[in-house]
C-alpha positions in Angstrom: -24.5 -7.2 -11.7 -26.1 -10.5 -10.8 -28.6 -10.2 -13.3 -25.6 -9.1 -16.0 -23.5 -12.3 -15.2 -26.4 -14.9 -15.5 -27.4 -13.3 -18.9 -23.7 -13.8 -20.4 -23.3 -17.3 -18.6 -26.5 -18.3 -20.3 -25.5 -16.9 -23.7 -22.2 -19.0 -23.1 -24.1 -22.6 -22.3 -26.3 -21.8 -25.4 -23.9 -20.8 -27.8 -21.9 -24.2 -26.6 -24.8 -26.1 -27.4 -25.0 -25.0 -30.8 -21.6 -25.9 -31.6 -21.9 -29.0 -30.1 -25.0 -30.0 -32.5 -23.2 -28.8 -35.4 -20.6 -30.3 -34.9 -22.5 -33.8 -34.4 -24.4 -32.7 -37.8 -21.3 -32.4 -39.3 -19.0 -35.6 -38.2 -22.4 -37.5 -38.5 -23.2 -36.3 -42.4 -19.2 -36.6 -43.6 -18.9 -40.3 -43.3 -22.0 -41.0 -45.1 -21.0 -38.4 -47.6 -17.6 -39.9 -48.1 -19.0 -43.5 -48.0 -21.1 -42.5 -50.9 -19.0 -40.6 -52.6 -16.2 -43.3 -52.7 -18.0 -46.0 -54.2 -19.1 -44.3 -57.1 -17.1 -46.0 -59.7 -18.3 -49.3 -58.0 -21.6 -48.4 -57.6 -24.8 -49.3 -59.9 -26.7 -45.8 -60.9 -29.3 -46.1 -58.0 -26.9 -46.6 -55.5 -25.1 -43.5 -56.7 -28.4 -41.8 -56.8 -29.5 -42.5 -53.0 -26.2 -41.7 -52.0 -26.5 -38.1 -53.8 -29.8 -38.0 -52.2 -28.4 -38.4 -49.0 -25.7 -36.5 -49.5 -28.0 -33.4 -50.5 -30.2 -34.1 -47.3 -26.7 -33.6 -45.1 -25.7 -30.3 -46.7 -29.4 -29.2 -46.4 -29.8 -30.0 -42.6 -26.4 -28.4 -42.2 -27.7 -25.0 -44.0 -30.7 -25.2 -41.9 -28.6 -25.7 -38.4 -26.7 -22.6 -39.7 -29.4 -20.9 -40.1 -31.0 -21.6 -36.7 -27.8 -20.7 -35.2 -27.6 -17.4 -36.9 -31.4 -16.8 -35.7 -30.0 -17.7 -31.9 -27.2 -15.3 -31.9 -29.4 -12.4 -32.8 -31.9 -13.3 -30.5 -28.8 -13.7 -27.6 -27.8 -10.2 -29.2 -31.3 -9.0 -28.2 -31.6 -10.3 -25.2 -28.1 -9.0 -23.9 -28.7 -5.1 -25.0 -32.0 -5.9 -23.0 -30.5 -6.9 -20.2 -27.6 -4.6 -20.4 -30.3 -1.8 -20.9 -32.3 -2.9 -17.8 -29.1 -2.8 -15.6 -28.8 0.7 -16.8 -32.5 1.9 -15.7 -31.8 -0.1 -12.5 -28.2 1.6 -11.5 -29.6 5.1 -13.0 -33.0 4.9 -11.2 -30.8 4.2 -8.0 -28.8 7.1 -8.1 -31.7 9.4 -8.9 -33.4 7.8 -5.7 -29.9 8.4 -3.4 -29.8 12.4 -5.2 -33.4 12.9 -4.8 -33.2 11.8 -1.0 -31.0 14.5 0.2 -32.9 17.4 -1.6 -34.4 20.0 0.4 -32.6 18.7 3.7 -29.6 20.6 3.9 -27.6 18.6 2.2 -24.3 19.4 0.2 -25.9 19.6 -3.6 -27.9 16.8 -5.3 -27.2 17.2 -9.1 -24.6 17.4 -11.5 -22.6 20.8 -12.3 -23.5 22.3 -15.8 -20.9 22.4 -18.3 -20.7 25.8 -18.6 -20.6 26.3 -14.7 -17.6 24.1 -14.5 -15.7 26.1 -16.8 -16.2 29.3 -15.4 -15.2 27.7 -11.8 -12.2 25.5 -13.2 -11.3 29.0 -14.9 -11.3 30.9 -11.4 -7.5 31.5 -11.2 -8.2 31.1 -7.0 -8.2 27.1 -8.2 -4.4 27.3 -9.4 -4.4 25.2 -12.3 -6.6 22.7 -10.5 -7.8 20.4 -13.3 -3.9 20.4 -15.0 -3.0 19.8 -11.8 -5.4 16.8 -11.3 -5.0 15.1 -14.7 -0.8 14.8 -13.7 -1.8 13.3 -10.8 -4.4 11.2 -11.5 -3.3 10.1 -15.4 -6.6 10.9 -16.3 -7.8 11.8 -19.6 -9.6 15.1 -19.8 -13.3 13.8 -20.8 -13.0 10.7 -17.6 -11.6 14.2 -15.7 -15.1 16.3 -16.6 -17.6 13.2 -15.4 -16.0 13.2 -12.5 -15.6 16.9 -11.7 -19.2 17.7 -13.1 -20.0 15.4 -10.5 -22.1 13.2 -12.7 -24.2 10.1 -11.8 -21.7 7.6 -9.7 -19.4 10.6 -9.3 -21.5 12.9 -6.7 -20.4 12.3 -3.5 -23.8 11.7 -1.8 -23.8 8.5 -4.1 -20.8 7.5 -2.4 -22.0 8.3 1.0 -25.3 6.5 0.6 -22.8 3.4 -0.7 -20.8 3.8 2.1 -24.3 3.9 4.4 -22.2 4.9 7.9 -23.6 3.8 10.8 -20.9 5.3 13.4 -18.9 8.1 13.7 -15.7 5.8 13.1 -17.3 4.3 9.7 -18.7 8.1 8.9 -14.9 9.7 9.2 -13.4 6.0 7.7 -16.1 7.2 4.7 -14.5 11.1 4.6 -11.0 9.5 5.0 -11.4 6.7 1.7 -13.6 9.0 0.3 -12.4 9.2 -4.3 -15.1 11.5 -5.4 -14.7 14.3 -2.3 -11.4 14.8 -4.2 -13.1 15.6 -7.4 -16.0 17.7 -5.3 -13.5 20.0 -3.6 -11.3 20.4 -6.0 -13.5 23.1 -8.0 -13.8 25.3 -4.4 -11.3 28.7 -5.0 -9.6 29.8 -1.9 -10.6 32.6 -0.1 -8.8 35.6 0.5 -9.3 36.9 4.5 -6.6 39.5 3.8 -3.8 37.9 6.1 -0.5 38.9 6.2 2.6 37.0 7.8 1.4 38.7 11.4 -1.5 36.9 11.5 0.6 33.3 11.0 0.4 30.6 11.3 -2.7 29.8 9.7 -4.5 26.6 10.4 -6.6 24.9 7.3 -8.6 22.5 9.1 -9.9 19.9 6.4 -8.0 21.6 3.5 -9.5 19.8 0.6 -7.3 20.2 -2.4 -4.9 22.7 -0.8 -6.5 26.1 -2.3 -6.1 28.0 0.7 -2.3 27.0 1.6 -1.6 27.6 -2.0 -2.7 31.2 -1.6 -1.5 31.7 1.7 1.9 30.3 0.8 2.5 32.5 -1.9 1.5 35.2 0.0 4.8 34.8 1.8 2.2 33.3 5.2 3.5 30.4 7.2 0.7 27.7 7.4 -0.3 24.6 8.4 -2.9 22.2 5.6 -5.0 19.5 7.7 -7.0 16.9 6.8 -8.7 13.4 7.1 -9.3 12.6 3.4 -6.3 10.4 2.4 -6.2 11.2 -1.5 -6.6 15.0 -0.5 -4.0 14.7 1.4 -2.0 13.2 -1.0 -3.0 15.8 -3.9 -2.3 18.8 -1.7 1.0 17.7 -1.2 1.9 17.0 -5.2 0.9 20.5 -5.6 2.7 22.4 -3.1 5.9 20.2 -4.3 4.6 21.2 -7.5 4.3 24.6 -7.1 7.5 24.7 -5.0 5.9 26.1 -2.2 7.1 23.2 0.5 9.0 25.1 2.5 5.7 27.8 3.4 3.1 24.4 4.4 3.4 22.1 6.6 1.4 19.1 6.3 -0.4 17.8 10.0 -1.6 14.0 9.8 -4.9 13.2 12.6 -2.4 10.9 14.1 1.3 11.3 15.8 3.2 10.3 19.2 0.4 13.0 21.0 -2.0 10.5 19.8 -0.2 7.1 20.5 -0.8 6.7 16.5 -3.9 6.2 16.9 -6.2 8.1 14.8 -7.7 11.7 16.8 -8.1 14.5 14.3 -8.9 16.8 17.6 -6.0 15.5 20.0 -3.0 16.5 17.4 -4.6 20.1 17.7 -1.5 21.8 19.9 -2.3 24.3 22.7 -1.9 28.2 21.8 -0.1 26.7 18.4 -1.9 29.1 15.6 -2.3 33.0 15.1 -5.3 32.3 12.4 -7.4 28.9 12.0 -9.9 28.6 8.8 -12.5 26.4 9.1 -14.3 26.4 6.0 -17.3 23.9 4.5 -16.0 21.1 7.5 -17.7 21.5 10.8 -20.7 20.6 9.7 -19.2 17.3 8.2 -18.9 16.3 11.7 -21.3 14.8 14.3 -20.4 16.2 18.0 -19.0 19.3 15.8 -18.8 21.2 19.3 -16.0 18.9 20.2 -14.0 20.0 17.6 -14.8 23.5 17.7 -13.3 23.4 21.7 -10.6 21.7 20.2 -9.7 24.6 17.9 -10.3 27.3 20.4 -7.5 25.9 22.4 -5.5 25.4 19.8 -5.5 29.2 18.5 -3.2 31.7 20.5 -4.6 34.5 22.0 -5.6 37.6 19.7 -6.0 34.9 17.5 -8.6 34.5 15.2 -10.8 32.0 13.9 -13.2 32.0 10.6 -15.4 29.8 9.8 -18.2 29.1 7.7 -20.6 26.3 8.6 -23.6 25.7 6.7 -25.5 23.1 8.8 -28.3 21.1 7.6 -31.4 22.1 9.0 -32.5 20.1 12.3 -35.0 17.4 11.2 -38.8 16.6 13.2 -37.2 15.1 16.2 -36.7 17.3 18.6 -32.4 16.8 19.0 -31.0 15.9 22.8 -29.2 18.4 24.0 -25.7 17.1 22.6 -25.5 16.0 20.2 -28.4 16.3 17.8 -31.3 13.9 17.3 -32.6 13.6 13.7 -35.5 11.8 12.8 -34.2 9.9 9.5 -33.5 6.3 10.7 -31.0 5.4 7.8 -28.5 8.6 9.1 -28.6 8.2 12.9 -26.5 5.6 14.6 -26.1 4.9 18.6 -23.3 4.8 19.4 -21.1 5.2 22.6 -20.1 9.0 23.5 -17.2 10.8 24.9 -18.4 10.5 28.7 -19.2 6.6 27.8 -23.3 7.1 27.9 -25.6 5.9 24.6 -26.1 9.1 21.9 -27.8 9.4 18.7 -25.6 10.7 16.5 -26.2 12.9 13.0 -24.5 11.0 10.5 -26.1 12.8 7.2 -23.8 14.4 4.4 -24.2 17.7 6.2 -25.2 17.4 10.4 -27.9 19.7 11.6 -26.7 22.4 14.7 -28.9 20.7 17.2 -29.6 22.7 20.3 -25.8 24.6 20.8 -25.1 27.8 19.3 -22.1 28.3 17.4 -21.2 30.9 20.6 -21.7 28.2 22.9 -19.4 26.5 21.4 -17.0 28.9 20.9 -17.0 29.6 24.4 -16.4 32.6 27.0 -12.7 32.9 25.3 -14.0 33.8 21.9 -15.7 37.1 20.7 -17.5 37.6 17.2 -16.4 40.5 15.3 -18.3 41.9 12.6 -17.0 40.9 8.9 -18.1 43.3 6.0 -18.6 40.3 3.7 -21.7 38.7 5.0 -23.2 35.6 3.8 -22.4 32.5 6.8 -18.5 33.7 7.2 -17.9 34.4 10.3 -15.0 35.8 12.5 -13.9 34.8 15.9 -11.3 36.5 18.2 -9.5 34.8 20.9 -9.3 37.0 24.4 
């Protein structure tokens, strides 16, 4: 940008310039032009010859300021696609260095989606209209819409993390909570069908991106409850259950209320024994001292309850981790910062956190059992005793 702005204030000062001299040229050579000119009936024939000579010098210097100027602004021309085009290289190459640093680490996806892929998943009727739904609520026009859900360049949200650069857990969850391109990223995500029924109500989205899953569960006739951090999520969730006139089946929890003295604690508005069914899907391993929330959860779900979740962490990095929370060797995504029990941690503060030393059953604790789920992959399901 720097580099942008002193181009065009240079092309300014020079362009002035040229103006400026012709102009001089130009109130300089018409009084000698009109001197000679009016005394041509009064004249002898030289004198009205060296003032035609003079005259003819004027107009010539003129055409050749016109010309130099001409040559400038096509040189200033050059110069600006140059330095337009090396802004380009510079903001591309920096992306490509942000996407190539998270590759091979765990990390949530470091390229753009193909075009084709895009359609097949904004085709998935599990996304309910998700791209109509978008461009009402964002005014959008479609091609500004397909950058941004193909994830392209500026649009990926690992750019944005990387912009953001978090050095805290705060500034990390201030960076999910602001986030603009999450709302693109999660907005291609169909919701999953557990096979609940009403019984199993209510059901807990914790981090519900878009709204997917409450769509589905609402229209299933199943009471549930969408929560979340990210503050344009939030909002978009909302215009589509209005939308969809499914407000009376959602209700919509904020990470702060009275429990909280308004301050913000996505774990303390979790109620005791308040949900039959909790889905934590693609979130836990968002968060640094995931274990905490996970507890959180547990007592929040009722018992016979059940939770599923589906957590694919980063893979722990060279340093060996401390025993809570994790340790990873990258110096640009650890920050120390002060913990729960007031003592100095290192905290994981990558796009996706590594596990660390606790188990997922750890975690859980002694109140939760693991049933076995037909559908494989990293879904898992959780009973409460």
């Amino acid at each position: 940008m720097l580099l942008k702005r002193n181009v065009m204030l240079g092309q300014k000062m020079l362009l002035v310039s040229c103006i400026c001299c012709l102009l001089f040229i130009c109130f300089t050579a018409s009084p000698r032009i009109r001197f000679q000119h009016g005394i041509i009936g009064a004249a002898s024939s030289n004198s009205t010859s060296h003032g035609s000579t003079d005259a003819s010098e004027m107009a010539q210097q003129l055409t050749e300021a016109l010309a130099q100027v001409r040559e400038l602004q096509m040189k200033l021309a050059s110069g600006s696609d140059f330095a337009k085009n090396k802004v380009d290289e510079s903001k591309r190459a920096w992306m490509n260095n942000i996407l190539r640093s998270f590759s091979g680490t765990g990390q949530g996806g470091g390229g753009s989606l193909e075009a084709g892929a895009l359609t097949k998943m904004l085709n998935d009727p599990l996304v309910f209209n998700v791209s109509q739904h978008l461009a009402g609520f964002t005014g959008l026009r479609e091609s500004e819409l397909q950058r941004r859900l193909a994830r392209q360049g500026v649009y990926h949200f690992e750019v944005g993390h990387a912009f953001a650069d978090p050095k805290s857990t705060t500034e990390l969850a201030w960076f999910y909570s602001t986030s603009v391109d999450y709302l693109f990223g999660n907005a291609i995500h169909p919701a999953l069908d557990f096979g609940l029924t009403p019984a199993d109500g209510p059901v807990l989205d914790y981090s519900g991106g878009v709204g997917n899953n409450v769509i589905l569960l609402a229209s299933s006739g199943i009471k549930c409850v969408y929560f979340g951090i990210g503050l344009l999520e939030f909002a978009f969730a909302q215009y589509r259950v209005r939308r969809l006139g499914l407000q009376n089946m959602v209700h919509f929890l904020k990470p702060y209320d009275s429990a909280t003295g308004w301050d913000f604690d996505a774990r303390k508005v979790l109620r005791n024994s308040s949900f039959g069914t909790i889905l934590a899907i693609d979130v836990l391993e968002h968060i640094p001292q995931w274990q905490l929330t996970v507890e959180a959860l547990v007592h929040s779900l009722r018992p016979g309850g059940r939770f599923i979740e589906d957590t694919p962490f980063a893979a722990d990095l060279s340093t060996p981790p401390a025993p809570l929370p994790p340790v990873t060797s990258d110096v640009s995504s650890i920050a120390s910062v002060v913990g729960d029990e007031g003592a100095e941690v290192d905290v994981d503060l990558r796009v996706h956190v590594g596990r660390g030393r606790m188990s997922m059953a750890q975690a859980m604790g002694p109140s939760m059992v693991l049933l076995n789920w037909s559908g494989g992959g990293t879904t898992n399901f959780w009973r409460k005793h």
